[in-house]
DRENRO-533130 format. One record per residue: residue in one letter; z, x, y of N, C-alpha, C, CB in turn; residue number from 1. Coordinates in Angstrom, 3 decimals. Atoms other than C-alpha are relative to their C-alpha. Glycine has a CB too. Layout:
! residues N
 vose      n.Z      n.X      n.Y     ca.Z     ca.X     ca.Y      c.Z      c.X      c.Y     cb.Z     cb.X     cb.Y roza
    A        Z        X        Y        Z        X        Y        Z        X        Y        Z        X        Y  NUM
...
This chain:
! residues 154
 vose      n.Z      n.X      n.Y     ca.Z     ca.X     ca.Y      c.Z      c.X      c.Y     cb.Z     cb.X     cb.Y roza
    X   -0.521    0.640    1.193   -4.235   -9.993   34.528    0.615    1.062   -0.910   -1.114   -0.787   -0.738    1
    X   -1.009   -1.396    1.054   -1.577   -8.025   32.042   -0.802   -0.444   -1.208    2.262   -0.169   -0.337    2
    X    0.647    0.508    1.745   -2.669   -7.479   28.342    1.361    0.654   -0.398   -1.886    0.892   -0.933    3
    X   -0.842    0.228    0.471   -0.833   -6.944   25.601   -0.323    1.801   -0.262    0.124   -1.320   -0.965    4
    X   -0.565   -1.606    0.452    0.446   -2.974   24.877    0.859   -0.133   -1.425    1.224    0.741    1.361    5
    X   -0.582   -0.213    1.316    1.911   -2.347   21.144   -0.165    1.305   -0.581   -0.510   -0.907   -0.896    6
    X    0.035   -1.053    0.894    2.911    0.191   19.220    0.527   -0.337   -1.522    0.805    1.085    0.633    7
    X   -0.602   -0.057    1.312    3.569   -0.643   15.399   -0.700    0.501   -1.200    0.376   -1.194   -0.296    8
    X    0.538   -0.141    0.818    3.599    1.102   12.519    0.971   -0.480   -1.518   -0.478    1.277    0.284    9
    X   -0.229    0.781    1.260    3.335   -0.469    8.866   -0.311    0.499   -0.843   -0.453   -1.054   -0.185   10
    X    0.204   -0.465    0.961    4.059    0.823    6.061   -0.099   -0.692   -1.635    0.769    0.778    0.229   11
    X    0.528    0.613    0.843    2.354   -0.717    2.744    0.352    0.363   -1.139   -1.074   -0.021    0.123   12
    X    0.447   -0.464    1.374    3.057   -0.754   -0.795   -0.282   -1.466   -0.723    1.268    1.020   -0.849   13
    X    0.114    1.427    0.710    1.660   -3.250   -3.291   -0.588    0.899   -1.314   -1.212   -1.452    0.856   14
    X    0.143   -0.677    1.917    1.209   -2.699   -7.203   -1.540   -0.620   -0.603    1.683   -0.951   -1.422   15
    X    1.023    0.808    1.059   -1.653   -3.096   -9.744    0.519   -1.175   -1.152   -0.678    1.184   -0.924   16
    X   -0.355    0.761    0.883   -1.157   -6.187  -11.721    0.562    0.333   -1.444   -0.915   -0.622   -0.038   17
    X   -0.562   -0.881    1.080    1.279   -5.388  -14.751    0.565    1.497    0.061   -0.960    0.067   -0.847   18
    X   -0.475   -1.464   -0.265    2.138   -2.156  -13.417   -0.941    1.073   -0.830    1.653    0.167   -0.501   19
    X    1.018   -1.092    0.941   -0.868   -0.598  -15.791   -0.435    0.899    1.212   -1.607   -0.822   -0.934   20
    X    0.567   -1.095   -0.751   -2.154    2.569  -14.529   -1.744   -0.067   -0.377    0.831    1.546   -0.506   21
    X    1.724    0.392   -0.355   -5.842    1.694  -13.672   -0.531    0.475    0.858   -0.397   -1.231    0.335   22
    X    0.934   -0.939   -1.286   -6.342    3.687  -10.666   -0.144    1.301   -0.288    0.679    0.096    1.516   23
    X    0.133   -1.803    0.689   -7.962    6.783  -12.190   -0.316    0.934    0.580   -0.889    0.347   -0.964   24
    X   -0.063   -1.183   -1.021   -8.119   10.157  -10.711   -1.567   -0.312    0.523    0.337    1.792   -0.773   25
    X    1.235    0.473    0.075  -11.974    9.581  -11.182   -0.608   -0.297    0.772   -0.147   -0.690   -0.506   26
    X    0.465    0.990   -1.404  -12.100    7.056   -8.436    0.710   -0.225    0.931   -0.297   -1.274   -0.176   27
    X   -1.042    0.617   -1.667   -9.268    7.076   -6.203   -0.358    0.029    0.770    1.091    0.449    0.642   28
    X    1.019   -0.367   -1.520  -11.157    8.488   -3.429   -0.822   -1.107    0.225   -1.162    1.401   -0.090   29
    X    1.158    0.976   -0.569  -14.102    6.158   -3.724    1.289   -1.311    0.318   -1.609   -0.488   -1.465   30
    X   -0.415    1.532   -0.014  -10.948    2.989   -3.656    0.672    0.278    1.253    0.994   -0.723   -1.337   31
    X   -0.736   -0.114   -0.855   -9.107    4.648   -1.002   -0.761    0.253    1.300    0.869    0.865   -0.376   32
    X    1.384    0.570   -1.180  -12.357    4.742    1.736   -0.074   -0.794    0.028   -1.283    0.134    0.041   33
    X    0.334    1.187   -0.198  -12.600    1.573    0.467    0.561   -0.650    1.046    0.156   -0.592   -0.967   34
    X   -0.799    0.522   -0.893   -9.774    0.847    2.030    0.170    0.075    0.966    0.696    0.026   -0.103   35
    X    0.102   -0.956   -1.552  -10.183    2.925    4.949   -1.125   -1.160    0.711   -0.894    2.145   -0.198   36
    X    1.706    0.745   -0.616  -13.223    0.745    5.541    0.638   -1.522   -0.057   -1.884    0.228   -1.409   37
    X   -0.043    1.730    0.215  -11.612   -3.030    5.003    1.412    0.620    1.716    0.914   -1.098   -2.489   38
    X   -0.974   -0.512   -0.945   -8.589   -1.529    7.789   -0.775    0.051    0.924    0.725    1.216   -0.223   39
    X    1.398    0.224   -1.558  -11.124   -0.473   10.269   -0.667   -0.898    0.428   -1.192    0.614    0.009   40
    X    0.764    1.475   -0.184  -13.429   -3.558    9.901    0.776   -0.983    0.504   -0.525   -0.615   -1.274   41
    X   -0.693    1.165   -0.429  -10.184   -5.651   10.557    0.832    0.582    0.977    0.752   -0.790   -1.084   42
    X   -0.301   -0.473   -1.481   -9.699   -3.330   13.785    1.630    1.111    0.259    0.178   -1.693    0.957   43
    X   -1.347   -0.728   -0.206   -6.530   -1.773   12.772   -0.515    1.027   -0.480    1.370   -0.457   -0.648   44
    X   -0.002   -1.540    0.176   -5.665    2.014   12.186    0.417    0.631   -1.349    0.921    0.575    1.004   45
    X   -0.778   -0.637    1.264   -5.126    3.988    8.934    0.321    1.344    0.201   -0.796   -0.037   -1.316   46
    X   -0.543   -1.166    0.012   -3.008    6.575    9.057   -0.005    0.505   -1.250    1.156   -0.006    0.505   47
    X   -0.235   -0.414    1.002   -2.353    7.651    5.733    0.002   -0.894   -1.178    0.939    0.559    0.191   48
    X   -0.096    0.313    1.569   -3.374    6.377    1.824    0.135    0.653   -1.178   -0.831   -0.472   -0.315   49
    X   -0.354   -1.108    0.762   -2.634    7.437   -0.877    0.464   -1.279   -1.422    1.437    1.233    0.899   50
    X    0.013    1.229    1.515   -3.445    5.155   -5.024    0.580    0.837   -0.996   -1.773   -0.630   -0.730   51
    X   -0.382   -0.237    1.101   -1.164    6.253   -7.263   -0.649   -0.663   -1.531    1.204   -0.264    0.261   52
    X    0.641    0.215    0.853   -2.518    5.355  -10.763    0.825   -2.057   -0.346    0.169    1.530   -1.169   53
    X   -0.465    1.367   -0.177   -0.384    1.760  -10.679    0.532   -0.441    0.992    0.721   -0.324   -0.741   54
    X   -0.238    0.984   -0.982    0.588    1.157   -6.932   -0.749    0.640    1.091    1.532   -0.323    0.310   55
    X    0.778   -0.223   -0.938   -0.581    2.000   -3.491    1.081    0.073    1.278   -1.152   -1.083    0.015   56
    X   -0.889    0.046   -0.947    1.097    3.165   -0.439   -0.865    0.296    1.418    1.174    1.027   -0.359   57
    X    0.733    0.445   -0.568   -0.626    2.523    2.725    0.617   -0.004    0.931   -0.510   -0.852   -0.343   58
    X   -0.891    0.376   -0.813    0.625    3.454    6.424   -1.395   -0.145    1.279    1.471    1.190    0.151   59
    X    1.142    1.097   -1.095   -1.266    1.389    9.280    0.388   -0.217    1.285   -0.175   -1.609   -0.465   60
    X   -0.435    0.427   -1.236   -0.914    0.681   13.010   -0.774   -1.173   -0.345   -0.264    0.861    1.379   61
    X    0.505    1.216   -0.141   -1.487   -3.085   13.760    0.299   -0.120    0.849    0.144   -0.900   -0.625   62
    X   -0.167    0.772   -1.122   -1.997   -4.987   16.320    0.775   -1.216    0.547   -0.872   -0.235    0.112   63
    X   -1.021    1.328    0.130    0.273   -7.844   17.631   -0.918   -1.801   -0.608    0.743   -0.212    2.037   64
    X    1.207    1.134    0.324   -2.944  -10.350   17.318   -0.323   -0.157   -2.045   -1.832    0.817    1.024   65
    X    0.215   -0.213    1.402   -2.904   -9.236   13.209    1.431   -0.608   -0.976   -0.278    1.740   -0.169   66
    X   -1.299    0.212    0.886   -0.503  -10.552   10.599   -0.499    1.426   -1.206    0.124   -2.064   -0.869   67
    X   -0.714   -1.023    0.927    0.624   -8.280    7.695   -0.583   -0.628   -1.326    1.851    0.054    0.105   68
    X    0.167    0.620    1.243    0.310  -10.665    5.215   -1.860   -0.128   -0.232    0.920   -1.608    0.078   69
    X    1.032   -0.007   -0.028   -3.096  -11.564    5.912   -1.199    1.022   -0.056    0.079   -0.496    0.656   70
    X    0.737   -1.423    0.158   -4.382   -7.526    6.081    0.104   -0.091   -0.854    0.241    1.234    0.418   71
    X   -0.563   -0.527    1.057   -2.453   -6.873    3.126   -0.830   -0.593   -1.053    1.456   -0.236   -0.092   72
    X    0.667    0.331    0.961   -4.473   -9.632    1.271   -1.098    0.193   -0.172    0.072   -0.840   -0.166   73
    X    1.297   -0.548   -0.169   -7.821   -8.860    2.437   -0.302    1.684   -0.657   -0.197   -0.071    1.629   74
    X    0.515   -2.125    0.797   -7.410   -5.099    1.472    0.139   -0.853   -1.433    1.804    2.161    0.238   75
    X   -0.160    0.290    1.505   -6.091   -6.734   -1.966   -1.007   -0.652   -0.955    1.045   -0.783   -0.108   76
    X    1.308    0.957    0.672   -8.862   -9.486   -2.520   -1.392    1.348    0.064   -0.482   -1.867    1.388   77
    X    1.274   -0.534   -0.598  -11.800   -7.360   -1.072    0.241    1.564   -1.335    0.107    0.365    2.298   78
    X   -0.393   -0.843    0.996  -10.658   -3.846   -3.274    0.217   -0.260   -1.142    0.819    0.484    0.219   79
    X   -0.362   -0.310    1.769   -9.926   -5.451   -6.569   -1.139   -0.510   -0.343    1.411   -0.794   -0.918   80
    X    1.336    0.241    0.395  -13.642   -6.972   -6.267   -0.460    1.406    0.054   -0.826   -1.045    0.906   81
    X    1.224   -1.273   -0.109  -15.103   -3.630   -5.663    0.073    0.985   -1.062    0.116    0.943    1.393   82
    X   -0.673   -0.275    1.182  -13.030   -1.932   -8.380   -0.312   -1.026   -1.187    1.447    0.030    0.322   83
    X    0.633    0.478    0.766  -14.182   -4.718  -10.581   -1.276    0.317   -0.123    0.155   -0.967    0.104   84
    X    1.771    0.032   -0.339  -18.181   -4.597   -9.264   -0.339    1.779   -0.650   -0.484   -0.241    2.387   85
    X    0.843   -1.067    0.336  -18.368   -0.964  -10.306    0.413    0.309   -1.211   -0.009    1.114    0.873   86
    X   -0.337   -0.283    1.432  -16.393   -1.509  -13.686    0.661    1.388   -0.272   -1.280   -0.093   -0.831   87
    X   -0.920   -0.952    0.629  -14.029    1.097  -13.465    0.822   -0.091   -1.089    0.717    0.307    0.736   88
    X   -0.787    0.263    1.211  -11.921   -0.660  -15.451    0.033   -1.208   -0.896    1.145    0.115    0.346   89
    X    0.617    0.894    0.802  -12.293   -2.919  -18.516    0.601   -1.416    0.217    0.099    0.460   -1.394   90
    X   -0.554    0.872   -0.073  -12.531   -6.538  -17.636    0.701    0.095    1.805    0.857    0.006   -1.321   91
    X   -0.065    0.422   -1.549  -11.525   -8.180  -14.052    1.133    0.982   -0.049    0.300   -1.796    0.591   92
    X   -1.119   -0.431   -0.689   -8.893   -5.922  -11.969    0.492   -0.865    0.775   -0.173    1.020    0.659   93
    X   -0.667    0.651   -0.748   -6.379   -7.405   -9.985    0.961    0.710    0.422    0.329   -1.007   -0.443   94
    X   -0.836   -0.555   -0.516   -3.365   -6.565   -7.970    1.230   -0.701    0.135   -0.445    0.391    0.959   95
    X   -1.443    1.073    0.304    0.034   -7.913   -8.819    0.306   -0.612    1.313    1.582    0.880   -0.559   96
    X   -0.599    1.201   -1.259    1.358  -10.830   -6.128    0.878    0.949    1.021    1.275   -1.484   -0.784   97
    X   -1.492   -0.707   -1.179    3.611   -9.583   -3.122   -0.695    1.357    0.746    1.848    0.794   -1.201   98
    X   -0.095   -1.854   -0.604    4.036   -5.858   -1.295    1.083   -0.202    1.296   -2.003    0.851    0.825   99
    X   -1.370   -0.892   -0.714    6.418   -4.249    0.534   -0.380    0.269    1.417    0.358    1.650   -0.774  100
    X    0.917   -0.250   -1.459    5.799   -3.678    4.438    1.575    0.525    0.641   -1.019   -1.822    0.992  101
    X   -1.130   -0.981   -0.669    8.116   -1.108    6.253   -0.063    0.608    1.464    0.075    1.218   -0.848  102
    X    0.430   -0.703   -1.308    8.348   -0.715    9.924    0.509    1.781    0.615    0.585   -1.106    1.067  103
    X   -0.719   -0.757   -0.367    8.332    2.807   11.249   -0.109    0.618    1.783   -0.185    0.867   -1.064  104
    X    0.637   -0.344   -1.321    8.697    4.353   14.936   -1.031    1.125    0.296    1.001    0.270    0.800  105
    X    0.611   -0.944   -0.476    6.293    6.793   16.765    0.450    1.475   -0.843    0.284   -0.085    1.498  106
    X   -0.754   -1.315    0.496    8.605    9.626   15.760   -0.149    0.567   -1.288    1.332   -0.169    0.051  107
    X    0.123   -0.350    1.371    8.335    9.018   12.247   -0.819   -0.066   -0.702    0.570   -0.368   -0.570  108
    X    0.896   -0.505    0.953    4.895    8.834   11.537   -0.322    1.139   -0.589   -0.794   -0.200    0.278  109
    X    0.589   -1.711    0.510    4.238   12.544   10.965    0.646    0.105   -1.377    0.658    1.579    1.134  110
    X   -0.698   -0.004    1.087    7.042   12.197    8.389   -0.485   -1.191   -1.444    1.416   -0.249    0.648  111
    X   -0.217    1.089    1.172    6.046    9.015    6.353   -2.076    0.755   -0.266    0.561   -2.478    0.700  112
    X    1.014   -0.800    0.433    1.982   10.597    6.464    0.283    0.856   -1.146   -0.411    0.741    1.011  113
    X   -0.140   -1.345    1.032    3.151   13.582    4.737    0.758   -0.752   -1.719    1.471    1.486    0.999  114
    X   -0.097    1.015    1.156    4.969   11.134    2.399   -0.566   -0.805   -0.861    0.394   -0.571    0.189  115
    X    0.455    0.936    0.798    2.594    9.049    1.291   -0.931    1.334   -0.354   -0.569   -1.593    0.600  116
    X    0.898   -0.662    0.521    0.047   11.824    0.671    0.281    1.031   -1.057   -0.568    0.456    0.923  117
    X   -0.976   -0.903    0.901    2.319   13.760   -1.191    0.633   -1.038   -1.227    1.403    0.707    1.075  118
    X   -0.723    0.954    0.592    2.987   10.798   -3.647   -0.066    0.625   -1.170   -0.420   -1.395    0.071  119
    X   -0.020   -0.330    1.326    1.835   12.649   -6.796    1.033    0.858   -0.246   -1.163    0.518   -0.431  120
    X   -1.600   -0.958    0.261    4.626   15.396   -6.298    1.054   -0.432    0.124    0.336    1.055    0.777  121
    X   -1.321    0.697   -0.347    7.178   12.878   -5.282   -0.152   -0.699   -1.225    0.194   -0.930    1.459  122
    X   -0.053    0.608    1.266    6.629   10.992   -8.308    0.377    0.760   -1.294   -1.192   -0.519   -0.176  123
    X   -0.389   -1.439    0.911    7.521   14.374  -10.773    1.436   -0.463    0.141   -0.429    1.863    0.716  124
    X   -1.217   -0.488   -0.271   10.703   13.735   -9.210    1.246   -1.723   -0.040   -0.243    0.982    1.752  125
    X   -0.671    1.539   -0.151   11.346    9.820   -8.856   -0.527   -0.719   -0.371    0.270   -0.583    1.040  126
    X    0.746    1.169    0.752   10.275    6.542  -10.739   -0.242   -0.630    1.701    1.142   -1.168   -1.456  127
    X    0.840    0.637   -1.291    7.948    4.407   -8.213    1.627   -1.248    0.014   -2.290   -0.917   -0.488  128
    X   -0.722    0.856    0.312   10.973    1.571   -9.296    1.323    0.414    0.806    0.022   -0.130   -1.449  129
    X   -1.630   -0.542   -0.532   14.014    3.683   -8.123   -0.745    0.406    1.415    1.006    1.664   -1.083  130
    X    0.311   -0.483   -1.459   11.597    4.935   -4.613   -0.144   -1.215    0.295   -1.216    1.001    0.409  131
    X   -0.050    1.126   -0.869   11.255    1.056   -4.124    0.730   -0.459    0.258   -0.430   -0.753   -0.112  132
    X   -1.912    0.535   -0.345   14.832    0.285   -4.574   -0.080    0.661    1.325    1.674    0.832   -1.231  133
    X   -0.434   -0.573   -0.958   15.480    2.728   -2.320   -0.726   -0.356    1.362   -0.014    1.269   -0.346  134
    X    0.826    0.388   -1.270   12.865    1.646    0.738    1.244   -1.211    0.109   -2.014   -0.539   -0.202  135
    X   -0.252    1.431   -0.214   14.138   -1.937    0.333    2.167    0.779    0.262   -0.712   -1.465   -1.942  136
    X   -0.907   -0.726    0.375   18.028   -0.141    0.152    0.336    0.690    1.986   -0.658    1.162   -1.509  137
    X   -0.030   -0.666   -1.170   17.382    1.936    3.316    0.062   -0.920    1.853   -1.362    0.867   -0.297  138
    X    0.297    0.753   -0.723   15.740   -0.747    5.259    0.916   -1.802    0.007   -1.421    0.160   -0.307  139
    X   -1.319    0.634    0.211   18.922   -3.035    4.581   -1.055   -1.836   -0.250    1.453    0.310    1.816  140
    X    1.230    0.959   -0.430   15.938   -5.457    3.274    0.695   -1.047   -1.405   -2.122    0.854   -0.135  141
    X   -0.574    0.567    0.966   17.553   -8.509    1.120   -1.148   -0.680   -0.996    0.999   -0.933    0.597  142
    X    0.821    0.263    1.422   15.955   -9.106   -2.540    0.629   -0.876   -0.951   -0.225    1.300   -0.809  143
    X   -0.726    0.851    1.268   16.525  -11.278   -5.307   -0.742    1.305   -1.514   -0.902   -2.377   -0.087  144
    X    0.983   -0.766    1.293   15.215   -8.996   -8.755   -0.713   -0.791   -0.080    0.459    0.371   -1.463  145
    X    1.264    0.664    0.383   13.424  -11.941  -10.020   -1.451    0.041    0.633    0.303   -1.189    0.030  146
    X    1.610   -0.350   -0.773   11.058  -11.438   -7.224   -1.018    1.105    0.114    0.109   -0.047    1.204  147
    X    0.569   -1.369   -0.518   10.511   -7.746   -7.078   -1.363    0.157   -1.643    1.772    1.650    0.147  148
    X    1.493   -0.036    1.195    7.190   -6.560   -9.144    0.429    0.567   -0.751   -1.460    0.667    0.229  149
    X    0.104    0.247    1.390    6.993   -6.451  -12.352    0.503    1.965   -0.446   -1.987   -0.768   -0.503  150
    X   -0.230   -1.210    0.220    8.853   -2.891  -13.639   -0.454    0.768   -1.298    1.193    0.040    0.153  151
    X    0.395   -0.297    1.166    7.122   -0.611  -16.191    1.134    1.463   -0.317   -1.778    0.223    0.042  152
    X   -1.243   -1.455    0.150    9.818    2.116  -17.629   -0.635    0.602   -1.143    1.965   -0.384   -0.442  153
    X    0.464   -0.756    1.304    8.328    5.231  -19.269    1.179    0.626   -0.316   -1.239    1.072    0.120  154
């Protein structure tokens, strides 16, 4: 009997509700195991995380048996309870609606790793707003504005 062989990798971003910066240096680590741990439990692979203080970038192998949408919410539901339960931050957390999902090949994980872990020095250099244009931009991915999350401009 044949099974099923796959190779995909998915690359994640999704925002904190309002674009507030709530993910504090403090605790990123403990939210980003978290996550390491809701990924594993639901059998897929984490390659690389990495919580900026208002979004999250997140690159994953999945399986063909897994939807996207359905990881994406489970990390989202399951993490903004646990981030609530230990009261990092005042009053319920949440995680703004939507995220971004970016396929890349074999070749280019080594490159998008080093990318996402490197987000605090890439951010010195680019608004999270103008690096999401640009994903969605690259990946010839069609948008309406009204839909895209919510933009905070310092």
């Amino acid at each position: 009997m044949a099974n099923t062989f796959s190779q995909l990798f998915v690359h994640v971003i999704f925002t904190v509700k309002g674009r507030a910066n709530l993910i504090h240096e403090s605790f990123r680590e403990k939210v980003e195991k978290y996550i390491a741990g809701i990924v594993s439990n639901k059998k897929q692979k984490l390659y690389a995380i990495y919580c900026m203080p208002d979004h999250v970038h997140i690159l994953i192998s999945i399986s063909p048996s897994a939807t996207i949408s359905d990881l994406v919410r489970d990390i989202k539901s399951a993490s903004s309870s646990f981030i609530s339960l230990n009261k990092w931050v005042v009053g319920k957390f949440s995680w703004q609606e939507g995220f971004g999902a970016f396929s890349y090949s074999k070749s280019q994980v080594d490159k998008v790793v080093n990318y996402i872990i490197k987000q605090p020095e890439h951010h010195k250099h680019q608004s999270f707003k103008d690096e999401y244009l640009e994903l969605l931009r690259r990946f010839d991915v069609s948008y309406n504005e009204e839909y895209l999350f919510d933009w905070v401009e310092s």
